[in-house]
VEXNUPA-610487 format. One record per residue: residue number from 1; residue in three letters; x, y, z of N, C-alpha, C, CB in turn. Coordinates in steps of 0.2 Angstrom, whole numbers. Glycine has a CB too. Example, Ala and Ser with C-alpha at 12.3 -4.5 7.8 and 13.67 -1.06 7.14 Angstrom:
BEGIN
R:1:ALA:66:-28:39:62:-22:39:66:-16:39:57:-22:45
R:2:SER:64:-11:35:68:-5:36:64:0:39:70:-3:29
// end
This chain:
BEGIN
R:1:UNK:755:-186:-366:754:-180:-370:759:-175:-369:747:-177:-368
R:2:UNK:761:-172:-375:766:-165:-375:765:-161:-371:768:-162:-381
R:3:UNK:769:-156:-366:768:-152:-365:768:-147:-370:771:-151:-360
R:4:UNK:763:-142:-368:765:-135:-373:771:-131:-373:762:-131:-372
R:5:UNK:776:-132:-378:780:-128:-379:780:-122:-377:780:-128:-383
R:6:UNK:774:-118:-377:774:-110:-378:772:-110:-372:771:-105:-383
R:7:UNK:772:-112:-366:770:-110:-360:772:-106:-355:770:-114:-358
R:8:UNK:778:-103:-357:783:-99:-353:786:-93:-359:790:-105:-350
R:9:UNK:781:-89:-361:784:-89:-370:790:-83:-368:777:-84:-376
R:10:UNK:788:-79:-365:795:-73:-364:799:-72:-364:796:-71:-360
R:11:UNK:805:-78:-360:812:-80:-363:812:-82:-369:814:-85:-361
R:12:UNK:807:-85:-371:810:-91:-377:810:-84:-383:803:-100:-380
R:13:UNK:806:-80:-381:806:-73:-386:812:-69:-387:800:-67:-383
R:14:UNK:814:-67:-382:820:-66:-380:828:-69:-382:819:-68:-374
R:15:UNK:828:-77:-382:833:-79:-385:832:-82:-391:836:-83:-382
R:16:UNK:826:-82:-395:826:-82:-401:826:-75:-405:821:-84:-403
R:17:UNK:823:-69:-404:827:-63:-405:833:-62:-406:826:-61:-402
R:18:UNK:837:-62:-399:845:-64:-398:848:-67:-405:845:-72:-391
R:19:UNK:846:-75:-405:852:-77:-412:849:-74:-416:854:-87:-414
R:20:UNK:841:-72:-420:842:-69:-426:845:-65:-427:838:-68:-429
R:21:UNK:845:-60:-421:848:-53:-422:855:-56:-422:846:-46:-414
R:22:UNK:860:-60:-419:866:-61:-420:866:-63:-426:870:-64:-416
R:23:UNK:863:-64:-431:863:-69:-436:861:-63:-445:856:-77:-433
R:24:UNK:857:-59:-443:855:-55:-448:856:-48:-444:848:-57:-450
R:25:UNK:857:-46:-438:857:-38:-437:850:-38:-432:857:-33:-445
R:26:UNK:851:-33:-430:845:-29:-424:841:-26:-431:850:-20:-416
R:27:UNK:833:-24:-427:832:-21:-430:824:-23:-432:836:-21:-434
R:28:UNK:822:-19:-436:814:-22:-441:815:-29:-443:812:-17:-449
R:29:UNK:820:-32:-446:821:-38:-450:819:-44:-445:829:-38:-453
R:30:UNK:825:-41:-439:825:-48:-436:818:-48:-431:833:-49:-431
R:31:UNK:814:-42:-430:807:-43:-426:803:-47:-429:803:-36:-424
R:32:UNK:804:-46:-438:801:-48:-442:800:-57:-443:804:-43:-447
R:33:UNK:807:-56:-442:810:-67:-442:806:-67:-436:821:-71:-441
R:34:UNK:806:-64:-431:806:-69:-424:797:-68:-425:810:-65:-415
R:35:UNK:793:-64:-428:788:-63:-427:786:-72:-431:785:-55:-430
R:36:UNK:791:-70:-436:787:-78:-440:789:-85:-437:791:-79:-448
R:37:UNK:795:-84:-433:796:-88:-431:790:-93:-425:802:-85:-429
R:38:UNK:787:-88:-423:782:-87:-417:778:-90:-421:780:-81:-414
R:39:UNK:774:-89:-426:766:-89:-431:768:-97:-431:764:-83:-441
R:40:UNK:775:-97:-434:774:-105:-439:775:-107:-432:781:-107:-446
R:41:UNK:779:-107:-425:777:-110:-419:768:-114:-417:779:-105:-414
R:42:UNK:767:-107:-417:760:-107:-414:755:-113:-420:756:-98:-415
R:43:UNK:757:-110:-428:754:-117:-429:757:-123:-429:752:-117:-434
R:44:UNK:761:-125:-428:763:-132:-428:766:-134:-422:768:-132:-431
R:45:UNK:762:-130:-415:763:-132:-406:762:-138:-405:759:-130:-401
R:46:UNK:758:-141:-409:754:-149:-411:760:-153:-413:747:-150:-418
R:47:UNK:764:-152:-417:772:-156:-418:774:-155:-415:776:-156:-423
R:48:UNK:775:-154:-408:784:-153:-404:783:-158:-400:786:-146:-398
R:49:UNK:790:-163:-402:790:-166:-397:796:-166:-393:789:-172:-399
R:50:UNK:791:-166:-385:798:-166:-380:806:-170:-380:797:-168:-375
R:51:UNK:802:-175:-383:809:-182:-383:815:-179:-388:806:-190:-389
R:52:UNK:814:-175:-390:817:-173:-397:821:-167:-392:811:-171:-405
R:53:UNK:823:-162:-388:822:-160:-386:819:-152:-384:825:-162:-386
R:54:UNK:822:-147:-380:819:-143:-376:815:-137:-380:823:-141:-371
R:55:UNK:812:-133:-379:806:-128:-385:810:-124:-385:798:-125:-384
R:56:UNK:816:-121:-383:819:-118:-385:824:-122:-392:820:-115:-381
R:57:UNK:825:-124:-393:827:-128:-397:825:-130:-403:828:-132:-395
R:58:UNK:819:-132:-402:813:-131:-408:813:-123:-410:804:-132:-404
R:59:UNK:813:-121:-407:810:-115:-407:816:-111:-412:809:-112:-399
R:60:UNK:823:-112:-411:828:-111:-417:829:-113:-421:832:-111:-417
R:61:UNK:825:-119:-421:826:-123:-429:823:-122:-432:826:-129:-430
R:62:UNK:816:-120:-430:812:-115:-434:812:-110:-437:810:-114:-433
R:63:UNK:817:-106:-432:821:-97:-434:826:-98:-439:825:-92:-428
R:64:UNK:830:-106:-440:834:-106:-442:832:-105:-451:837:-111:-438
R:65:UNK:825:-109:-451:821:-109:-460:819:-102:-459:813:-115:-463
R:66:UNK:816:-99:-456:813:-93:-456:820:-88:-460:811:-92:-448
R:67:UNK:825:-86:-455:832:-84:-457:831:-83:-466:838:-91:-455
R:68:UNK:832:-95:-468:833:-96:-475:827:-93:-477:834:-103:-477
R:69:UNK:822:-92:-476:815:-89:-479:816:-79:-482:808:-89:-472
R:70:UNK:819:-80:-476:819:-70:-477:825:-70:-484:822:-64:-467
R:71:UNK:832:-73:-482:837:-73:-485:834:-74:-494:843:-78:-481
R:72:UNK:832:-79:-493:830:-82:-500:825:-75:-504:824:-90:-499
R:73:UNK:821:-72:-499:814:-67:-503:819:-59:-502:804:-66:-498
R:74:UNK:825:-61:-502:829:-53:-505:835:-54:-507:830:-46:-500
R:75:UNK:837:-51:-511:843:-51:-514:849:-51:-513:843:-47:-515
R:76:UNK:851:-46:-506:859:-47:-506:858:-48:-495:867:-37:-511
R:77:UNK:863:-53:-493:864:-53:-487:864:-43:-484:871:-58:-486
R:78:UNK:864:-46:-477:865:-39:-472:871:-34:-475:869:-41:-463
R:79:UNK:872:-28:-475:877:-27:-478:877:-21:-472:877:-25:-486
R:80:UNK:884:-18:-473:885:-11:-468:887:-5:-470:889:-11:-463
R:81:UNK:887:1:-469:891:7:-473:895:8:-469:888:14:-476
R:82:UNK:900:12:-472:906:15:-470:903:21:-465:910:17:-477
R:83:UNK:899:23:-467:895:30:-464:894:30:-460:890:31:-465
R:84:UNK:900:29:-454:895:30:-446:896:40:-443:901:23:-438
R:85:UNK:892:40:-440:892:46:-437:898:49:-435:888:47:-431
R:86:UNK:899:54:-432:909:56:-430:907:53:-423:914:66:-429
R:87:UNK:912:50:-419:914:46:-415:909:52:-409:923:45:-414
R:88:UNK:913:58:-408:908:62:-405:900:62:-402:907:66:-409
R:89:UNK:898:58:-407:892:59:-410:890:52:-403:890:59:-421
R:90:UNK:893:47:-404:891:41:-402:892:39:-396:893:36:-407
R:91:UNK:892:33:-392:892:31:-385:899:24:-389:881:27:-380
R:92:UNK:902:23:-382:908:17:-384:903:12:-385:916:14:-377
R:93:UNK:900:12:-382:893:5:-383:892:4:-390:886:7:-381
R:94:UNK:889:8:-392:885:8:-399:893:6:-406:881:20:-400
R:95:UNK:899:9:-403:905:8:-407:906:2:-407:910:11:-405
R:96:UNK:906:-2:-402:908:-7:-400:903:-14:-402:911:-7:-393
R:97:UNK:896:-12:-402:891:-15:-406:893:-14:-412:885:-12:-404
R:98:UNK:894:-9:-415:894:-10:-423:899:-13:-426:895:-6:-427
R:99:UNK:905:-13:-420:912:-16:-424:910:-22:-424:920:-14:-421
R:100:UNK:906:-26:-418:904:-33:-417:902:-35:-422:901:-35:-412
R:101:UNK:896:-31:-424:889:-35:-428:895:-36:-438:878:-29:-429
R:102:UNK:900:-30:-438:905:-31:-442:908:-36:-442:908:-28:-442
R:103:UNK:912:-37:-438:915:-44:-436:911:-51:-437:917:-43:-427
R:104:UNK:907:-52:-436:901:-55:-436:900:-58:-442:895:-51:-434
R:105:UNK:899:-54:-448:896:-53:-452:902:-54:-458:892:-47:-452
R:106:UNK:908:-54:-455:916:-56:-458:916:-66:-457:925:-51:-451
R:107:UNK:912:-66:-453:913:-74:-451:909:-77:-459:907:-76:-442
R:108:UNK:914:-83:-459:908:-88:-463:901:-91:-461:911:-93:-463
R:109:UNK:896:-93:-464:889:-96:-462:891:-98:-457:886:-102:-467
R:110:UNK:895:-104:-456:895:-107:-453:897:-107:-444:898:-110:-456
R:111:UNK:902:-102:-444:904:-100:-442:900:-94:-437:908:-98:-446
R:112:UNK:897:-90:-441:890:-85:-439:885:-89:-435:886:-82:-445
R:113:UNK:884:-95:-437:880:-101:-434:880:-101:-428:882:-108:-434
R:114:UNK:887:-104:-427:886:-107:-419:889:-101:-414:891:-114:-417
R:115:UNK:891:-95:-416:891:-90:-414:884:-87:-410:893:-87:-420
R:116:UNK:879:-86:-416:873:-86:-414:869:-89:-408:870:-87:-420
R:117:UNK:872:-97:-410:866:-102:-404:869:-101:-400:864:-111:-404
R:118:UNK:875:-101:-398:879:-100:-392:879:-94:-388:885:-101:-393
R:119:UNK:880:-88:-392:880:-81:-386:872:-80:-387:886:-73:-388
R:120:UNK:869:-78:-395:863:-76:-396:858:-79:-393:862:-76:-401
R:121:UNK:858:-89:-393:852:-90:-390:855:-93:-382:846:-95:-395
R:122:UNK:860:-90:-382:863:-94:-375:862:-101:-373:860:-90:-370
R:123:UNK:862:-106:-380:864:-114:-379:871:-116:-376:862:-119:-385
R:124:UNK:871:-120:-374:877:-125:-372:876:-128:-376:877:-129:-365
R:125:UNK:886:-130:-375:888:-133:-382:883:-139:-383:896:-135:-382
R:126:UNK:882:-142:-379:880:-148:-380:872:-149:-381:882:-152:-375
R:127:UNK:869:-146:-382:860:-141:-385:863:-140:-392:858:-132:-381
R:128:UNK:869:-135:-395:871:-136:-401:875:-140:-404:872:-133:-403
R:129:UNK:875:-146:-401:877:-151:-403:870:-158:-405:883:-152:-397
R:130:UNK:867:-155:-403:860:-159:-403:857:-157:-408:856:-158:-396
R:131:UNK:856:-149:-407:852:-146:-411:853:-148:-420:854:-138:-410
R:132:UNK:861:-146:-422:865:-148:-428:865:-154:-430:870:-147:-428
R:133:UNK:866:-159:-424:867:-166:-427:874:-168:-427:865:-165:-435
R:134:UNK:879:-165:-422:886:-165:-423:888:-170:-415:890:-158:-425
R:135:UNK:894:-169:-414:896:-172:-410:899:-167:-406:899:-177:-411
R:136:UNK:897:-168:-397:897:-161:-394:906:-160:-395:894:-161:-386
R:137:UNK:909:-163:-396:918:-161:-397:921:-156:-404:923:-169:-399
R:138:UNK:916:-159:-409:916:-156:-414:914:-149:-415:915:-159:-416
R:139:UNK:908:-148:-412:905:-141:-410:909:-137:-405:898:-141:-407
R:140:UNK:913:-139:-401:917:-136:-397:921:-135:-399:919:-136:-393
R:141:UNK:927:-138:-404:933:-134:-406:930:-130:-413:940:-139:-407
R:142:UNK:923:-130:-416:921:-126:-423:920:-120:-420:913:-129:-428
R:143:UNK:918:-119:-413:917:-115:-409:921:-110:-407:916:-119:-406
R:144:UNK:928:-116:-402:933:-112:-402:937:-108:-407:937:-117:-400
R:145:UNK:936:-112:-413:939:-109:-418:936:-104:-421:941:-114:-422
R:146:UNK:931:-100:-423:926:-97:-423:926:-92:-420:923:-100:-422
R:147:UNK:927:-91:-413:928:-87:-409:936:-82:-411:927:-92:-403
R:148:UNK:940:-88:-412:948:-85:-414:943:-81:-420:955:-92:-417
R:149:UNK:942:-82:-424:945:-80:-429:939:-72:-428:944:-87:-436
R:150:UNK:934:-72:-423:930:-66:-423:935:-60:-418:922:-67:-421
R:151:UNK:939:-66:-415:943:-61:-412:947:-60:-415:945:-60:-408
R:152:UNK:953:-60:-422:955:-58:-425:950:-53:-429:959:-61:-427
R:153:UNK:946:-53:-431:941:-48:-434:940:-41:-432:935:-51:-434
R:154:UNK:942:-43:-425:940:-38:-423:946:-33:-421:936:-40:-418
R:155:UNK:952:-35:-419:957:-32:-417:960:-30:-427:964:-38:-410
R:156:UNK:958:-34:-431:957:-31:-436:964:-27:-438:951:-27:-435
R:157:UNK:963:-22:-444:971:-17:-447:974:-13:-440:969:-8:-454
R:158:UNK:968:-11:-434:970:-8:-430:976:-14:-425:964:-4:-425
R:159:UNK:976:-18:-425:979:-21:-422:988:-20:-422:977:-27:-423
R:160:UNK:992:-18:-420:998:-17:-422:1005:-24:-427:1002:-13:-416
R:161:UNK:1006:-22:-432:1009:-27:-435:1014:-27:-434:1008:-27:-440
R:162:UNK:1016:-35:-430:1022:-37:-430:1027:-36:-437:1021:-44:-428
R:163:UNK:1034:-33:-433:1042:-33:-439:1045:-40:-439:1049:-29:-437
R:164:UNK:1043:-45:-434:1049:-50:-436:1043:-56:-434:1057:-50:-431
R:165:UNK:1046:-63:-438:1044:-67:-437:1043:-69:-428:1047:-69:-441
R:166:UNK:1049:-68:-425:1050:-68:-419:1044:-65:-414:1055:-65:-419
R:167:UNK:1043:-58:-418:1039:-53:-413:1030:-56:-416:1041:-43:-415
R:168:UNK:1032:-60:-420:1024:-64:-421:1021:-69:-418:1023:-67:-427
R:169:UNK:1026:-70:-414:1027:-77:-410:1029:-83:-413:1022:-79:-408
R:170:UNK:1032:-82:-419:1037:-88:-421:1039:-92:-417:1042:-87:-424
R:171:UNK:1038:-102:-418:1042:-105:-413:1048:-104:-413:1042:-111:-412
R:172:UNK:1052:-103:-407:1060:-102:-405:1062:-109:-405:1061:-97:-397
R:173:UNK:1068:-110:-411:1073:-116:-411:1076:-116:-406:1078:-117:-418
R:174:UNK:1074:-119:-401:1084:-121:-396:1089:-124:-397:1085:-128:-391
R:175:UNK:1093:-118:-396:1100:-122:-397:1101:-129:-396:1106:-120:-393
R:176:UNK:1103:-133:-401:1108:-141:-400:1102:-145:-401:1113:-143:-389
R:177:UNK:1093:-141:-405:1090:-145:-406:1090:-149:-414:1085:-142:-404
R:178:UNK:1088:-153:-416:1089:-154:-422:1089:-151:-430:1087:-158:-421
R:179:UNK:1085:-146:-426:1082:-142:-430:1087:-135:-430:1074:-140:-428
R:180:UNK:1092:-135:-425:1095:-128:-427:1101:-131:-431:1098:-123:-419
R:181:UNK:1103:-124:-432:1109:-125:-439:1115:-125:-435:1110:-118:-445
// end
């Protein structure tokens, strides 16, 4: 017989909140996914099987239709304004939270994905490699690469822009290589 999934429920609340909120934003929305996420748990505790693996696991792949459910019954994805309070007004925290969930939200689907299961619901690669259906190598350089590219999102126009190719990090030709003139 299965164990019950929801037998420890707290965490699993916790890091299913976690990736929706990285996935759609903090907020009413995402209490809203995780609440559903939970109902359609609870009725379908009877389908989990361990073999398949761990309830938290389940438990995202379920948040993951939920997600598509909410996205599908409105119109336009998360969006942000420009409008933030004057710097004054705010904590570095709260700045650095918004430029994230920005950054975030600059990612592709895909990209926002494994972003989410990895920091949001705090799987190991190889849990979202299982989860997805991929091979754990390939989730780690979509990953790696993913990660680049939210850190460029982030250091963003403020970043200072290199004058030469050189100061971009261009590869440097060695003299007497075949490639110099």
């Amino acid at each position: 017989m299965a164990r019950d999934p929801l037998t420890d429920v707290e965490p699993l609340i916790r890091r299913v909140y976690a990736y929706v909120a990285y996935r759609i934003g903090d907020g009413p929305e995402a209490e809203d996914v995780t609440s559903e996420t939970f109902e359609r748990a609870l009725r379908y505790r009877d389908k989990y099987d361990r073999s398949k693996g761990e309830p938290v696991a389940w438990l995202l792949g379920i948040a993951r239709r939920s997600i598509e459910d909410a996205r599908a019954g409105r119109r336009h994805d998360a969006e942000l304004t420009d409008d933030l309070p004057a710097l004054g007004e705010l904590e570095a925290e709260t700045i650095e939270r918004v430029e994230l969930r920005r950054a975030v939200l600059a990612l592709n689907e895909r990209d926002r994905e494994l972003v989410a299961l990895r920091y949001g619901a705090d799987l190991k690669v190889k849990q979202i490699a299982e989860l997805t259906g991929e091979r754990t190598n390939t989730v780690e350089v979509a990953l790696h690469r993913a990660l680049g590219r939210l850190r460029a999102a982030l250091e963003g126009p403020s970043a200072p822009a290199p004058e030469t190719r050189a100061e971009a990090g261009a590869v440097r030709i060695q003299p007497g290589s075949r490639y110099s003139s």
